[in-house]
C-alpha positions in Angstrom: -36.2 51.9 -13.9 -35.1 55.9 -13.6 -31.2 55.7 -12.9 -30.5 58.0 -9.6 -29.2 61.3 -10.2 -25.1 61.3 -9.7 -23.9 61.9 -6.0 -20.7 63.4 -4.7 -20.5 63.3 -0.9 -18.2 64.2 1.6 -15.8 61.3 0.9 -15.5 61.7 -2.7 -12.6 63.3 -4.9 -14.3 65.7 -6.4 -16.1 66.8 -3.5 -13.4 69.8 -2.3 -14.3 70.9 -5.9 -18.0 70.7 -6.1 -19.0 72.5 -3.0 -17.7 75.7 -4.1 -18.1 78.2 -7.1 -15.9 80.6 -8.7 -15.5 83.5 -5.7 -13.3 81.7 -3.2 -14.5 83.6 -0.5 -17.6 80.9 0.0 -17.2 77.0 0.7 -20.1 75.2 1.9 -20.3 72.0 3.5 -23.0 70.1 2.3 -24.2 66.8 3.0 -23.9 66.0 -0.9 -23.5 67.5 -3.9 -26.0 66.0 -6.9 -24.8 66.7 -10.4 -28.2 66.5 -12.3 -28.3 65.6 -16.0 -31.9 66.0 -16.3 -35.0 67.4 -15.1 -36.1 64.2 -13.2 -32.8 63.8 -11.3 -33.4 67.8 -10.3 -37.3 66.7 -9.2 -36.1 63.5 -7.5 -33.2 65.4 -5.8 -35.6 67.6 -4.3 -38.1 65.7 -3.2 -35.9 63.4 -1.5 -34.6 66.5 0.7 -38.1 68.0 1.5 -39.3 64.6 2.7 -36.7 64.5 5.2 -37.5 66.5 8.1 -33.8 67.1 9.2 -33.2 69.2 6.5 -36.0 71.7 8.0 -33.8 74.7 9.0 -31.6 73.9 5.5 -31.3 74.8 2.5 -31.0 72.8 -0.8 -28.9 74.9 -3.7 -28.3 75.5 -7.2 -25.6 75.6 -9.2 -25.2 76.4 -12.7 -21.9 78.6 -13.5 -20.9 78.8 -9.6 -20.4 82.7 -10.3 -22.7 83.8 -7.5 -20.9 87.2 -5.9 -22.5 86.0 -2.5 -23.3 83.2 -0.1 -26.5 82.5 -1.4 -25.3 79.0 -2.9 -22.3 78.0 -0.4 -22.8 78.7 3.0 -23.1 77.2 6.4 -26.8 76.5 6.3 -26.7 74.3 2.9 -27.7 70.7 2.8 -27.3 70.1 -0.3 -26.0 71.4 -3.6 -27.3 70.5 -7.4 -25.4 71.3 -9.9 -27.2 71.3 -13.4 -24.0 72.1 -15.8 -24.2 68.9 -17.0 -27.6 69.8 -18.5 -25.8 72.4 -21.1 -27.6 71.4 -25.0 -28.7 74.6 -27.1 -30.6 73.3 -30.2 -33.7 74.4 -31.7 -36.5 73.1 -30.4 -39.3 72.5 -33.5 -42.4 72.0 -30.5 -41.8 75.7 -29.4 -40.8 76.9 -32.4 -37.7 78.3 -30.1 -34.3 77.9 -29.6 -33.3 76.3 -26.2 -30.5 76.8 -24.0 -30.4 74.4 -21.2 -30.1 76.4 -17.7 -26.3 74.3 -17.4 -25.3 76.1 -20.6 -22.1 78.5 -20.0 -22.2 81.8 -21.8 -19.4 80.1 -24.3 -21.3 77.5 -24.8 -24.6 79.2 -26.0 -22.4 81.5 -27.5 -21.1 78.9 -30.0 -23.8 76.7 -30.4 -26.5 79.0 -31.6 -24.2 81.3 -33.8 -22.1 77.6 -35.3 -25.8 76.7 -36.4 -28.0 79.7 -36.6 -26.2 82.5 -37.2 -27.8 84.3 -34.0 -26.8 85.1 -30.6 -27.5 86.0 -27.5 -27.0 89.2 -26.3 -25.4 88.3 -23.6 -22.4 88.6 -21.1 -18.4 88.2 -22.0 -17.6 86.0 -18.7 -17.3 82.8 -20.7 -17.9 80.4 -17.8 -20.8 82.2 -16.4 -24.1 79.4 -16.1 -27.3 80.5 -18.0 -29.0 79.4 -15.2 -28.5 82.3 -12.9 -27.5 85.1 -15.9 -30.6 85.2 -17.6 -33.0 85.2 -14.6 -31.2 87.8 -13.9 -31.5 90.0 -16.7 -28.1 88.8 -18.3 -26.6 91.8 -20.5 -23.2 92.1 -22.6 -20.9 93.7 -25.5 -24.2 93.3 -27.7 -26.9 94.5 -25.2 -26.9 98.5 -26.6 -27.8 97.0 -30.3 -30.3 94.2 -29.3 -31.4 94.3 -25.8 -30.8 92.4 -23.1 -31.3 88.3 -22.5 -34.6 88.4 -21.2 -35.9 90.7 -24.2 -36.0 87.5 -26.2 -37.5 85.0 -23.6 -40.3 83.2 -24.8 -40.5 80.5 -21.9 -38.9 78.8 -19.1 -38.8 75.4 -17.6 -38.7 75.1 -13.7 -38.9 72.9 -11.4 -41.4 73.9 -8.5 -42.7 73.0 -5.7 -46.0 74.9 -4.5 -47.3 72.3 -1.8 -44.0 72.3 -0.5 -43.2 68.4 -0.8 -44.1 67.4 -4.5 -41.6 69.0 -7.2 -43.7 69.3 -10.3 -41.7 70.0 -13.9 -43.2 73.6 -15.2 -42.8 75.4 -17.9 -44.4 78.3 -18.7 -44.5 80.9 -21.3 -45.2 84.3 -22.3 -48.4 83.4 -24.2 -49.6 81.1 -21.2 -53.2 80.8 -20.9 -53.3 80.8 -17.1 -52.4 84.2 -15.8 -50.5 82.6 -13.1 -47.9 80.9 -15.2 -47.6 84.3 -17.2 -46.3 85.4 -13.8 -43.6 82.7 -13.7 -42.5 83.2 -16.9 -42.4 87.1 -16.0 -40.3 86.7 -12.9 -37.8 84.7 -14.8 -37.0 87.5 -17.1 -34.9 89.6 -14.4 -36.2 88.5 -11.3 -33.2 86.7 -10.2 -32.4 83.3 -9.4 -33.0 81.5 -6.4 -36.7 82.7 -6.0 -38.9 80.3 -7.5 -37.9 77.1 -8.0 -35.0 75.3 -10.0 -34.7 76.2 -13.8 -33.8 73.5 -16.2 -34.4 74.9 -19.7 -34.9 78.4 -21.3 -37.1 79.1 -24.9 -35.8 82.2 -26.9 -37.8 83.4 -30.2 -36.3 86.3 -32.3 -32.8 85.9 -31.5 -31.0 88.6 -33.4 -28.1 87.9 -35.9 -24.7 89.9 -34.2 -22.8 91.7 -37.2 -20.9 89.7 -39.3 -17.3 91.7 -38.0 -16.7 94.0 -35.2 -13.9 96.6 -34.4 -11.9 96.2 -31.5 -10.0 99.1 -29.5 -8.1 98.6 -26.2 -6.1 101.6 -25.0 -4.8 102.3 -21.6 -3.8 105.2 -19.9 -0.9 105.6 -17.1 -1.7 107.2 -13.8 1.5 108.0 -13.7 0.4 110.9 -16.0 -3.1 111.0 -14.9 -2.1 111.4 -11.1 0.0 114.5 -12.6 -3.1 116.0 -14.0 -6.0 114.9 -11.4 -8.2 117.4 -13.6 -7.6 115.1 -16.5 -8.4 112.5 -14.8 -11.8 113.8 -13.3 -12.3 115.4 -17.3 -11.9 111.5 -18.8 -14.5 110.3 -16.4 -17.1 112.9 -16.6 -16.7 113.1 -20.8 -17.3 109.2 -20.6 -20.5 109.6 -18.6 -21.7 113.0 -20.8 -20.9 111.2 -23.7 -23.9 108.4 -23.3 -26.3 110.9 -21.7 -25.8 113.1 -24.8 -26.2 110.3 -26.8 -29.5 108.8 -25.5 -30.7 112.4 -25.1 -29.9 112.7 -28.8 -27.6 115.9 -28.0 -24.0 115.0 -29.1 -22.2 117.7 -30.5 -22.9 118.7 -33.8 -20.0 117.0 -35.4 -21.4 113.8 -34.0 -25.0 113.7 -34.9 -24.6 112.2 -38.3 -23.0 109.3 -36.5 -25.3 106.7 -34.4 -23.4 104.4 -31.9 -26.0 101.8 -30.3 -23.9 99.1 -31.9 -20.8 100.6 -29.5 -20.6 98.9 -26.2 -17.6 100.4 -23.9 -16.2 99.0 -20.5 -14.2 101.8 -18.6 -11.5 100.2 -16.4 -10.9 102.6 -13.3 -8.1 100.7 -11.6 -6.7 101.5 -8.1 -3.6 103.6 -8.7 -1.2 100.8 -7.9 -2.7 98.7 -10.6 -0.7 101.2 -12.7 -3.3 101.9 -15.5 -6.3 103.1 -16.5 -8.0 100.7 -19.3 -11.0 101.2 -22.2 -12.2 98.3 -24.6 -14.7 99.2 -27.4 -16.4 97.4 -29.5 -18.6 98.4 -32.9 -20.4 97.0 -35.7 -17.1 95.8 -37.9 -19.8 95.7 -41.3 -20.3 99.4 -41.2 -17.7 101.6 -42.8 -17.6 104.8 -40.8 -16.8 102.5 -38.2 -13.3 103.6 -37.5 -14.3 107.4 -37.7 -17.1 106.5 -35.2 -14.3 104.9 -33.0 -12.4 108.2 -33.8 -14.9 110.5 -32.6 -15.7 109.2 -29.6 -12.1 108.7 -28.0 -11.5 112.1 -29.2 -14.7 113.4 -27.1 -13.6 111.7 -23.8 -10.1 112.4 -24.3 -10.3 116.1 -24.8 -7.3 118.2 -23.4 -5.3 115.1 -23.3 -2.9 116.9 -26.2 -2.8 120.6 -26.4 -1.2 121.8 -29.6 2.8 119.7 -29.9 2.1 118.6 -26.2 1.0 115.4 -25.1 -0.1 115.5 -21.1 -2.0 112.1 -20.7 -0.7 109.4 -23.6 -2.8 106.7 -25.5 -0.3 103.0 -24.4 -1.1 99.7 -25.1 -3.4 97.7 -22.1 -1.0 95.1 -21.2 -2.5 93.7 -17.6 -5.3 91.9 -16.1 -8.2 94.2 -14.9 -11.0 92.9 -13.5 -12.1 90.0 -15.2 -10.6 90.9 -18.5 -6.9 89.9 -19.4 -4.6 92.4 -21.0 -5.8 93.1 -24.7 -2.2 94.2 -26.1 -3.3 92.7 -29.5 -6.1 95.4 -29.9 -4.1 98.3 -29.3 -4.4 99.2 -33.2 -8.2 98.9 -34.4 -8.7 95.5 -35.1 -11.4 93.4 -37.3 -12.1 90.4 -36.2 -15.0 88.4 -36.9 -17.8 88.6 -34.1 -17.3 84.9 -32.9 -13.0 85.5 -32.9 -13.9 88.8 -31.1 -16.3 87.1 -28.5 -13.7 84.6 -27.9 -11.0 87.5 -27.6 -12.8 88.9 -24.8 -13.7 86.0 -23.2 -12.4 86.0 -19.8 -13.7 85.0 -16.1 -10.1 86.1 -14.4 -8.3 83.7 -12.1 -10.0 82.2 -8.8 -10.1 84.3 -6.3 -12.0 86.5 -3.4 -14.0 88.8 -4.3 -16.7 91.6 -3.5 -19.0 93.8 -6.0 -21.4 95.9 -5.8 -23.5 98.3 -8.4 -25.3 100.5 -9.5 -27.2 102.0 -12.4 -27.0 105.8 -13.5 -29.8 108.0 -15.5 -27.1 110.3 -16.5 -22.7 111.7 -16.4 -21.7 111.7 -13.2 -22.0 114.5 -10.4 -18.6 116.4 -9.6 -19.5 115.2 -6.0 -19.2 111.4 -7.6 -16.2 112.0 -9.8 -14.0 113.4 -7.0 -15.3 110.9 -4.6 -14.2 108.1 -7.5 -10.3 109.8 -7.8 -10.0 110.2 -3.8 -10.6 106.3 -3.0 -8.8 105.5 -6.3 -5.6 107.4 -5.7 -5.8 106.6 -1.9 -2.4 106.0 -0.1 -4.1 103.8 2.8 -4.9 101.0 0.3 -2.9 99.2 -2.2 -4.1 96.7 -5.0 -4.3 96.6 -8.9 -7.0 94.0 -8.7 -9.3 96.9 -7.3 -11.3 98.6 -9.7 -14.7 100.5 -10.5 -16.0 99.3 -13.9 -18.6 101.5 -16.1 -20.4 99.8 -18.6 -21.9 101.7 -21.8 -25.7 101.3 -21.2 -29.1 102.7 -22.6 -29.5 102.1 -26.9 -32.0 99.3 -27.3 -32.4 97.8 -23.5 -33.9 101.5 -23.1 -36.1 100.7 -26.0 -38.3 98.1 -23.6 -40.9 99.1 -20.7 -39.7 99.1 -17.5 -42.5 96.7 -16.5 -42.3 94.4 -20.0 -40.1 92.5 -18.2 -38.6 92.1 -14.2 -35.5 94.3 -14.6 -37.3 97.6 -14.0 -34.0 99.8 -15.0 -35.0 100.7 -18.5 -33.6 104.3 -18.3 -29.8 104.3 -17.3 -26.7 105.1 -19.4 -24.4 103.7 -17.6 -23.8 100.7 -15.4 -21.3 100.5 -13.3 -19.4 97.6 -11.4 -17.5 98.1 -7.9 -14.7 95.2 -7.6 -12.5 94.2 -5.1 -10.2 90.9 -5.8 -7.9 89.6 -3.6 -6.7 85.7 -2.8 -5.0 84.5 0.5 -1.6 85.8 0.7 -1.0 84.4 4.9 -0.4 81.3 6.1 -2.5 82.2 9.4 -2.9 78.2 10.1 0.9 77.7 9.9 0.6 75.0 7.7 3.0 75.7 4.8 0.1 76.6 2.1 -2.2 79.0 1.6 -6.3 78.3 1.4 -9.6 79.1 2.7 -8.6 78.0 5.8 -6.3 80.8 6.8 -9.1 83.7 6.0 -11.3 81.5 8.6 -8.6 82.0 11.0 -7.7 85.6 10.2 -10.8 87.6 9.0 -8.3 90.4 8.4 -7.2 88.9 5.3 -10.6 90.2 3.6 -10.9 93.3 6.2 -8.8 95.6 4.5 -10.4 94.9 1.0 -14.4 95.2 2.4 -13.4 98.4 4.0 -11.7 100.0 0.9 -14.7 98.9 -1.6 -17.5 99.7 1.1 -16.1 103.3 1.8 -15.3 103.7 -1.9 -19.4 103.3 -2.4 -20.7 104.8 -0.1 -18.6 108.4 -0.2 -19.7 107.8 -3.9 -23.6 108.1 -3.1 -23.2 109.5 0.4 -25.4 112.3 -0.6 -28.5 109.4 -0.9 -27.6 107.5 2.1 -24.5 105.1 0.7 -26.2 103.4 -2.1 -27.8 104.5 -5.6 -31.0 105.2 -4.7 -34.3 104.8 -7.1 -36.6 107.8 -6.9 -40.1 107.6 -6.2 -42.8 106.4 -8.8 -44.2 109.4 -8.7 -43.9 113.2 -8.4 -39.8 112.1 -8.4 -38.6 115.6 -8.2 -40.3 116.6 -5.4 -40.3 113.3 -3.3 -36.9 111.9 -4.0 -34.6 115.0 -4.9 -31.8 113.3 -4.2 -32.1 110.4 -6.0 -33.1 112.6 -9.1 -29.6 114.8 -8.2 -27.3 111.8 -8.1 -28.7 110.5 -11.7 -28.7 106.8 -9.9 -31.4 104.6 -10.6 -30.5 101.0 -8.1 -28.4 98.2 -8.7 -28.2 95.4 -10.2 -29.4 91.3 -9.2 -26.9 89.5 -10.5 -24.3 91.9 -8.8 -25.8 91.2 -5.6 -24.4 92.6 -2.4 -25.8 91.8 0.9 -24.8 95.2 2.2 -27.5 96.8 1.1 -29.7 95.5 3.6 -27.3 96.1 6.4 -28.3 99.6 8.1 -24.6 100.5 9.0 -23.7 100.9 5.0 -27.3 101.6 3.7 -29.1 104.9 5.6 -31.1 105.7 2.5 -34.7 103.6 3.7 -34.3 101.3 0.7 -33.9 98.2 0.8 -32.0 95.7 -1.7 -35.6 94.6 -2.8 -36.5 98.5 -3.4 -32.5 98.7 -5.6 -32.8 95.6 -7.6 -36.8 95.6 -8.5 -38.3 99.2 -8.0 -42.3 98.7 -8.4 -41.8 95.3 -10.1 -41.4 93.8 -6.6 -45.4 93.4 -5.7 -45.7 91.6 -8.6 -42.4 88.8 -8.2 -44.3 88.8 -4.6 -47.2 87.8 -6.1 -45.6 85.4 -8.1 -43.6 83.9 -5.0 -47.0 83.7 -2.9 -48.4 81.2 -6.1 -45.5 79.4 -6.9 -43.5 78.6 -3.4 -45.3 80.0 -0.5 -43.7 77.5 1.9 -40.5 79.2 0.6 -38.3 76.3 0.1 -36.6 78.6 -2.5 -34.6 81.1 -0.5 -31.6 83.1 0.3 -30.6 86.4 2.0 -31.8 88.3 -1.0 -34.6 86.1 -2.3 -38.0 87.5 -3.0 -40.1 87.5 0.0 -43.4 86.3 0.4 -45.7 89.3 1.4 -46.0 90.0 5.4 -43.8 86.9 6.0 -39.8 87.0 7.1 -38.3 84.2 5.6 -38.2 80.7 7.1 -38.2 76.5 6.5 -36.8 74.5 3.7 -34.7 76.5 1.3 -33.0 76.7 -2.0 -30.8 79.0 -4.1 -29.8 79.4 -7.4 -26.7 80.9 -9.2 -26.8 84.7 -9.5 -24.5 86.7 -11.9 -24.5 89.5 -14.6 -22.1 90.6 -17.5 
């Protein structure tokens, strides 16, 4: 006899625990939460929701990680929750000739298991805690994605749990090589079309995993805005230097002194705090096995830094990043250029940041920034009518080999960009609105102004950034761009990204542009995860507010969602 998959309802300890994921700003109340340990306790789960007929205007969730940036696995209208991180193995799987990583895995946990006994890796994100589930659907990317690609790029098959009749989950896996056309669709959807969508994933198949270099070189260096605010041209210089720098390089157009050098093994995250956070951060990492390495590292901060230091005067000053920004802690210890083996360094960059509320939003761009952008980027950064260092826009180093794929090989159309960038907003309950002596969820249900003043700052912040394109980071048109989108061509923006979602983007007071989230996130890649949605759950029991949706229809009836998140 099958044992019963593990339940955890309302009256259990763990419950307060299990209905929520990592951004603080979502609790659900469902009837249950199932921790599966298996595919037939994920099956069993789901068809004993679908055959009740109370749960018709519910939905039924999925949790891997819990790092989904919005409601779409805790909120109001869930019934039930499962969460699969019990279901974390990565081996290699002789029968597919693959390497698996169960959809439970964590980023760490892939991260170790398949380097400890393979020597390869994953080129994926540096949130340690992150669920595979919901990262690699999404078109997971990380500190290794400019070498190797991103997650997706090595996805050979996926195991999901479906339910196309709408009542009889079914275990499916499906591959790239699949016979049946349809189930080369599945597969394809999983490679960037998001979580949430389809069904409920259980196990991924990866062939040709690369092997990371053996060492890589570490550099964190901060700036002070004290200095910075002093020279507001500076400033602007550092960020539009960062952004030429990875156009130049993708266009193959560095400066001469450069060109001898190549840098796809150099991944970069910009940290452009809020003033009050203090600082201004930069971590850099390169391929430690290759000995021009340091002059590489060199070149590069001497290109964005230029006019820092004029002659025996120092105007902006390299200092050590000593404080949390974003999700990354302070890196004091990298200050000097540091080798480090490319487990230690994984490990030393490893970070998820405390719990908290939060909102994000993205965006991908083709090229440097616009002076329009850059000054619209120092005006809501420097702003006096909004104060907190855990506010920051993060740009990502893009482009190098995740340009190297079609834009239709796989679902994440954006196969052109240079950078990606990352709008954050953190902030955790600081008043007791209930008047009961502590501080929780509870009192930002009372007093919605707790989270106002941080929406507003990061929604105005975005869309003065791409106001010229209606608020968000419009794609162009597929074809004849320069004539029919000029503006999307002008702001170098190329739509954001899945597993950042942000379900502004469909709300018509912050998105004027005529594009909607589905447009941003899947470009002309959408018809196709359509067709894949109209095969594979046409009754769409797999849904949220951003979920794919099934062509002419709105969304409506039994419903799941899975775990979305990115880096």
């Amino acid at each position: 006899m099958q044992a019963q998959p593990i339940k955890v309802d309302k009256n259990g300890a763990r419950y307060e625990a299990l209905r929520r994921g990592f951004n603080q700003r979502w609790i659900a109340a469902p009837d249950y939460v199932v921790v599966a340990t298996s595919k037939e306790d994920v099956a069993t789960t789901l068809g004993t929701f679908l055959g009740n007929s109370s749960n018709a205007t519910r939905r039924i969730t999925v949790r891997s990680g819990g790092h989904c940036y919005e409601d779409f696995v805790c909120s109001s209208d869930v019934g039930v929750i499962i969460d699969v991180s019990q279901m974390n193995r990565v081996y290699f799987d002789a029968s597919m000739d693959a390497y698996c990583v169960e959809a439970g895995a964590t980023n760490w946990q892939a991260t170790t298991q398949l380097y400890r006994a393979s020597g390869r890796a994953l080129p994926g994100g540096s949130c340690y805690s992150v669920g595979s589930g919901g990262h690699i659907s999404g078109g997971g990317y990380g500190l290794l994605s400019r070498q190797f690609g991103l997650t997706v790029d090595y996805l050979y098959a996926v195991e999901v749990v479906t339910v196309a009749d709408g009542k009889t989950p079914k275990v499916t896996v499906a591959r790239k090589d699949s016979e049946d056309p349809a189930l080369r669709d599945l597969w394809w959807a999983h490679t960037g079309g998001g979580g949430g969508n389809f069904g409920v994933i259980t196990r991924y198949w990866f062939r040709g995993l690369p092997e990371p270099p053996a060492q890589v070189l570490l550099r964190s260096v901060a700036w002070k805005w004290e200095e910075l605010q002093a020279r507001p041209d500076l400033f602007k210089s550092l960020v539009r230097r960062y952004g030429q720098f990875f156009e130049h390089e993708q266009a193959g157009t560095l400066p001469h002194n450069m060109r001898a050098y190549t840098f796809r093994d150099m991944f970069t995250l910009l940290k452009l705090t809020h003033v009050s956070a203090g600082k201004v951060g930069l971590i850099v990492q390169l391929d430690g096995t290759r000995t021009d390495s340091p002059a590489r590292l060199k070149a590069f901060l001497d290109y964005i830094t230029e006019g820092f230091t004029t002659g025996s005067h120092t105007y902006v000053g390299e200092t050590v990043l000593d404080r949390q920004m974003g999700e990354h802690s302070a890196q004091r210890e990298s200050f000097i250029p540091t080798l480090l083996p490319w487990l230690t360094a994984t490990q030393t960059l490893n970070e998820s940041g405390p719990n908290r509320c939060g909102k994000y939003k993205s965006a991908y761009h083709t090229k440097a920034f616009t002076d329009e952008q850059i000054d619209a980027i120092h005006r809501h950064l420097t702003t006096g009518t909004y104060s907190n260092p855990d506010a920051l826009l993060q740009v990502d180093s893009y482009g190098g080999a995740v340009n190297d794929t079609a834009s239709d090989a796989t679902a994440v159309p954006q196969r052109s960009s240079v950078l990606k960038l990352q709008y954050q907003a953190y902030w955790s309950w600081d008043k007791d609105a209930d008047s009961n002596a502590v501080y929780d969820y509870r009192d930002a249900e009372k007093d919605p102004t707790i989270a106002e003043r941080h929406l507003n700052w990061i929604r105005t912040f975005y869309e003065d950034v791409y106001h010229t394109t209606g608020g968000v980071p419009t794609v162009a048109a597929p074809t004849s761009p320069a004539s029919t989108s000029p503006a999307s061509t002008s702001a170098h923006t190329d739509g954001c990204y899945v597993n950042y979602p942000d379900t502004d983007l469909d709300d018509p007071v912050h998105n004027t542009s005529g594009q909607s989230a589905h447009r941003l996130y899947y470009k002309e890649n959408y018809t196709r995860l359509q067709r894949t949605k109209q095969r594979w759950d046409p009754h769409n029991v797999f849904r949220h507010a951003q979920s794919i949706r099934l062509p002419g229809k709105n969304p409506g009836g039994s419903g799941a969602a899975a775990s979305k998140t990115g880096e």
